[in-house]
C-alpha positions in Angstrom: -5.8 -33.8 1.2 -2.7 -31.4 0.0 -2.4 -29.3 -2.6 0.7 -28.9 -4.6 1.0 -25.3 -3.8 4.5 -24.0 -3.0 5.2 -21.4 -0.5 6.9 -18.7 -1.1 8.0 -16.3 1.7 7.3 -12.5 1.3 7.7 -8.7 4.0 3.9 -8.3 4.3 1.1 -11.1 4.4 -1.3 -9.9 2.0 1.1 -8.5 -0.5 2.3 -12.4 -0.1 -0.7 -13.8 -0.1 -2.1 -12.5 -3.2 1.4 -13.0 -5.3 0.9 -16.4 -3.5 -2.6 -17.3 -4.7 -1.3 -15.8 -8.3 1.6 -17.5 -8.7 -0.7 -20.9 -7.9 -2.6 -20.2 -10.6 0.1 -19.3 -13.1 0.6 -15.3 -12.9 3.5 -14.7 -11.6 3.5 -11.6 -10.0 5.7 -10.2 -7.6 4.3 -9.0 -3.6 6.0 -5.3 -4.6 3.7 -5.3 -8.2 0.6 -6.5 -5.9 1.1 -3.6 -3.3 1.6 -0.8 -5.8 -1.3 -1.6 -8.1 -3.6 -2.3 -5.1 -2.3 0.9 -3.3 -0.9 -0.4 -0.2 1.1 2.6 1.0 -1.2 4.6 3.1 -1.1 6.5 7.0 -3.9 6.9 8.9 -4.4 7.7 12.8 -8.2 7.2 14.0 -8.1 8.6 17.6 -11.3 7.8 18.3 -10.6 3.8 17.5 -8.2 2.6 20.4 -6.1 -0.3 20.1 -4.3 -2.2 22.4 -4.8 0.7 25.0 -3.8 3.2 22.4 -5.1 5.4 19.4 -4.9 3.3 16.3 -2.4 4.1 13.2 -2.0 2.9 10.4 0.5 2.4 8.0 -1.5 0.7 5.3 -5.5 0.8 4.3 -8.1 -1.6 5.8 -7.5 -5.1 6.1 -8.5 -6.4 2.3 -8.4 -3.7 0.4 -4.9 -3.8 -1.5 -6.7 -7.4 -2.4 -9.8 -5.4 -3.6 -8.2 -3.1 -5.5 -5.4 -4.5 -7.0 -8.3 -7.6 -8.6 -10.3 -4.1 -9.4 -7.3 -2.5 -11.6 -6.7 -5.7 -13.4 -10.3 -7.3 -13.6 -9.6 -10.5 -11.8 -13.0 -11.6 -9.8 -12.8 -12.6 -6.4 -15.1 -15.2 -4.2 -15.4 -13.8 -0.7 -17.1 -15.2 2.3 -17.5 -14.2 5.8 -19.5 -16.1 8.7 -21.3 -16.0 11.3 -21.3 -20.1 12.4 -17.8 -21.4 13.3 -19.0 -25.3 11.9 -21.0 -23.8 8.6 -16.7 -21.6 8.2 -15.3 -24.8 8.5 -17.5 -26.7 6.3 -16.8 -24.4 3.4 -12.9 -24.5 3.7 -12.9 -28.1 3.8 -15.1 -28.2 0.8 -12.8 -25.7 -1.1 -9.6 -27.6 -0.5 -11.5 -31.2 -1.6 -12.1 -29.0 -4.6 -8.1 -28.6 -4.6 -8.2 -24.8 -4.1 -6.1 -23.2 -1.7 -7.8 -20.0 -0.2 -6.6 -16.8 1.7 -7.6 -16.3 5.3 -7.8 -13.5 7.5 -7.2 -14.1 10.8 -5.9 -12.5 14.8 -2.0 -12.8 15.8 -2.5 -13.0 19.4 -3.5 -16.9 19.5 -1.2 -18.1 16.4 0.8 -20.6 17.8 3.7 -20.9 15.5 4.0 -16.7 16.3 7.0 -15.9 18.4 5.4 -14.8 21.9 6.3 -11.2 21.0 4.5 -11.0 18.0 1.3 -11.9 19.6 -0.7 -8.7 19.8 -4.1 -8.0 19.4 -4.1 -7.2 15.8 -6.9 -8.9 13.5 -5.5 -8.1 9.8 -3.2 -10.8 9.2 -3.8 -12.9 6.3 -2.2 -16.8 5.3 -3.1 -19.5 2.8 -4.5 -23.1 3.8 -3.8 -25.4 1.3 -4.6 -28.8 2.8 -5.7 -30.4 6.0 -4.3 -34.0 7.3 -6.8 -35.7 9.7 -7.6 -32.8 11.8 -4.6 -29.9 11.4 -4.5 -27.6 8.4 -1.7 -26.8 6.2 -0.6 -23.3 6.2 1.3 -20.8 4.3 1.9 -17.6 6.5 3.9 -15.8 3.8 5.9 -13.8 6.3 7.1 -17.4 7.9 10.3 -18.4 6.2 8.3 -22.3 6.0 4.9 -23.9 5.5 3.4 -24.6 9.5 0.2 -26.3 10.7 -2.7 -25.5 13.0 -5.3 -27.6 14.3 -9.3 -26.9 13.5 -9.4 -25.4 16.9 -6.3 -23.5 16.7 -7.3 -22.2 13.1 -11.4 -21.8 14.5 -9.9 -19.6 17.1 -7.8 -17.2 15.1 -10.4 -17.0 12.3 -13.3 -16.0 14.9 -10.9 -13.3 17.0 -12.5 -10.7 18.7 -12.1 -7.2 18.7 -11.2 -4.3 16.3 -11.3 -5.4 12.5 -13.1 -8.8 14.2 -12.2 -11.3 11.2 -15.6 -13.3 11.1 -14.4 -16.3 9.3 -13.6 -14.3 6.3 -11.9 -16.4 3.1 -11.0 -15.1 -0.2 -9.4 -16.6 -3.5 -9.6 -15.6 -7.1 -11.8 -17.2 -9.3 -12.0 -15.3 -12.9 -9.1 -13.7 -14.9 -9.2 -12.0 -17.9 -7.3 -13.4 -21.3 -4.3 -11.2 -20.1 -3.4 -8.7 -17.4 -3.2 -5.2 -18.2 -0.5 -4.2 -15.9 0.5 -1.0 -17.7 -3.1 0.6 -16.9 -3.4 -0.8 -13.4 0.0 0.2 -12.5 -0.8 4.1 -13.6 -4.1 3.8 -11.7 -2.5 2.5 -8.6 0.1 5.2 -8.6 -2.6 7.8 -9.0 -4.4 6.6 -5.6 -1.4 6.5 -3.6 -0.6 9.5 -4.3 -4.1 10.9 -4.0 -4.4 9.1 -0.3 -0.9 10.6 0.9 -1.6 13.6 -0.5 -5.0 13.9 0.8 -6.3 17.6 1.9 -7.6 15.6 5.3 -6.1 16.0 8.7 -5.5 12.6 10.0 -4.5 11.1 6.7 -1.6 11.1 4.6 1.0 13.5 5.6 -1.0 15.5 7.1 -2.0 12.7 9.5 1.9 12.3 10.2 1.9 16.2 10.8 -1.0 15.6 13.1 0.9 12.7 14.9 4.2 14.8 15.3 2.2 17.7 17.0 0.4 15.3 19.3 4.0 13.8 20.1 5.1 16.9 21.2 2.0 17.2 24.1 1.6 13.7 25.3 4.5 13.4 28.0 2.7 16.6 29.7 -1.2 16.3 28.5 -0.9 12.4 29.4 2.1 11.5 31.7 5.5 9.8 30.8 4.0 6.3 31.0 1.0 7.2 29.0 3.4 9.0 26.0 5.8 5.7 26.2 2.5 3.7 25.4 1.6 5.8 22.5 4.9 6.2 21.5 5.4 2.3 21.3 2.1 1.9 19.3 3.3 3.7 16.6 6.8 1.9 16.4 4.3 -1.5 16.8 2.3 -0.4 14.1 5.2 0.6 11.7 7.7 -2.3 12.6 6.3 -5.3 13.8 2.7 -5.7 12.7 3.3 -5.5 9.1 6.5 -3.8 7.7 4.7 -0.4 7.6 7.0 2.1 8.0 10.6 1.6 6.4 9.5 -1.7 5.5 6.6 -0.4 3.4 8.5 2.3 1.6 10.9 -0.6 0.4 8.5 -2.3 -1.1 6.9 0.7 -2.7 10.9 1.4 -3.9 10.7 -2.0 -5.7 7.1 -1.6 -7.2 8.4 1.8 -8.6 11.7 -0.1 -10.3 9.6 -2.7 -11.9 7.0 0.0 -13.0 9.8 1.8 -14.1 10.5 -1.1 -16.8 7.1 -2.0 -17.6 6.2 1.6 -18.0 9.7 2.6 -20.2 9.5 5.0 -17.7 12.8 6.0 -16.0 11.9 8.4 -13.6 9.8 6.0 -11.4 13.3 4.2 -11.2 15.1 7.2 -9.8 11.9 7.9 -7.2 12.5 4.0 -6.5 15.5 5.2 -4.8 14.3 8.1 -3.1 11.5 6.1 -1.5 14.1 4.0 -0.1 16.1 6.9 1.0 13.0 7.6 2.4 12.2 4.3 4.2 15.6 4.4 5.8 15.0 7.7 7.5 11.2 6.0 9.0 13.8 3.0 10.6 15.4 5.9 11.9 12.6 7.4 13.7 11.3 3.9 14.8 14.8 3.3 16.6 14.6 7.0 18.2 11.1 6.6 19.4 11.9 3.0 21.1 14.9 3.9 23.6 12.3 6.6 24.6 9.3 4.1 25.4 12.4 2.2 26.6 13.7 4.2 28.7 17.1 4.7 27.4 17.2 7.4 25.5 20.4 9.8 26.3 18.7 13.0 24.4 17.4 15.8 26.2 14.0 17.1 24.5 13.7 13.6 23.0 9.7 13.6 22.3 10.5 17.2 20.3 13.3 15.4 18.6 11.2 12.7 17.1 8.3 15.0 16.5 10.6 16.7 14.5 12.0 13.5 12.8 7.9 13.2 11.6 7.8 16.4 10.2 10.5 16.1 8.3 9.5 12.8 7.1 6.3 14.3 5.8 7.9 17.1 3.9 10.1 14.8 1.7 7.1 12.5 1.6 4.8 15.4 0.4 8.4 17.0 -2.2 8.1 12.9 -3.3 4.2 12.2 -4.0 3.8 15.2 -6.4 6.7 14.3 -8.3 5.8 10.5 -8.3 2.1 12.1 -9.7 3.7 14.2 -12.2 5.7 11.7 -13.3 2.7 9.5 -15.0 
């Protein structure tokens, strides 16, 4: 069984597939619309949850939610499941796509076989479409593969029942109610207002202020912790923002390109001039990320180089803070 669903690559997986699953179903709207309406640019560090050996940050919120809320925002019901029987998880997917509906998955890198081996962390909040199975290997659409791939039921059992943080537990999701038409105009204004609410947030380990925090901490690791320690940390963060995701930079591109169709849609052109100061933006976070890896790689020629990125950080939050409130005044 195959459904005639076409695959369209995208920078983030469930930006892509939710545009994806959309686009199936004849909405056709873009991964930047899906990730400003459901609020996808976020920063969060929660020392307390450790992740591959390190504190875990965030670039974007839990797994799910830019799904959750973006459906929210433009009334568009979704059918979730989540399991606790690998058979009973695979019954249900193989009685969805009889029923000729592909579905989004959310599933762990570290045993996805058509992942280059250095992509294969332990990270649990990566999301694809199946959209068929031949004999015993499912069809996939990973939208942040440039083609459709395969895995076999125990290859695709495997990564949907990972272990660890943000465990998956089978969990599937399509959409199966819209509305007579989608009112992007009021969903885009309410997913503006929540980004900027979140990165604006008066709370100390999100938003800005949780870069702020970061930056500080940055500053005391190589002493408080050791050199190899630091490195660690330091390489989780650039993990976090460049490879699992696109959450640094990567993120702030999209935003840019959320805010330039909003801009139209809206007949509002500010958002298109803060579509180019996000970017601005984004370029200075691939900065940082390059900074930050010759020091975790050892080949960093600066002296004082954890004070230098520390101080790339906070200067990334104060034109991220100068940008939210004029991104919230501007709507």
């Amino acid at each position: 069984m195959k459904i005639d669903f076409t695959h369209h690559q995208s920078a983030h997986c469930e930006n892509g597939v939710v545009s994806n699953l959309l686009k199936h179903k004849g909405h056709d709207i873009s991964e930047p619309m899906v990730f400003g309406i459901g609020s996808g640019l976020f920063f969060v560090y929660i020392p307390f949850l450790m992740v591959n050996h390190a504190p875990a940050i965030s670039f974007r919120p839990m797994p799910g939610f830019i799904f959750k809320r973006f459906a929210k925002r433009l009334n568009i019901k979704i059918k979730r499941y989540k399991f606790k029987n690998e058979e009973k998880a695979q019954q249900v997917l193989d009685s969805e796509l009889k029923n000729n509906n592909p579905v989004g998955l959310q599933v762990g890198v570290y045993h996805l076989s058509y992942f280059p081996d250095e992509y294969r962390f332990h990270f649990n909040a990566h999301n694809m479409v199946v959209y068929g199975k031949e004999n015993d290997t499912y069809l996939v659409s990973d939208p942040v593969m440039e083609t459709t791939t395969t895995l076999t039921e125990k290859e695709l059992e495997r990564v949907r029942f990972a272990k660890g943080a943000f465990a998956p537990k089978g969990h599937m999701y399509y959409p199966i109610e819209y509305p007579e038409k989608l009112n992007l105009e009021k969903a885009i204004k309410k997913g503006i207002k929540s980004t900027c609410r979140d990165m604006l947030a008066p709370v100390p380990i999100v938003g800005i202020r949780g870069m702020r925090m970061i930056a500080r901490l940055i500053r005391k690791w190589p002493v408080k912790k050791g050199v190899k320690v630091a490195n660690h940390y330091l390489g989780q963060i650039v993990r976090m923002q460049e490879e699992i995701g696109t959450g640094g930079g990567g993120f702030r591109f999209i935003y840019g390109a959320f805010l330039q169709e909003a801009s139209v849609i809206l007949k509002n052109p500010k958002l298109a001039d803060l579509s180019i100061e996000i970017t601005e933006i984004g370029n200075l976070w691939r900065d940082f990320a390059i900074d930050a890896s010759r020091i975790y790689k050892n080949r960093s020629s600066k002296l004082d180089a954890y004070n230098k990125v520390a101080d790339q950080l906070v200067e990334l939050s104060n034109r991220e803070e100068v940008f939210f409130k004029k991104l919230r005044k501007s709507i």
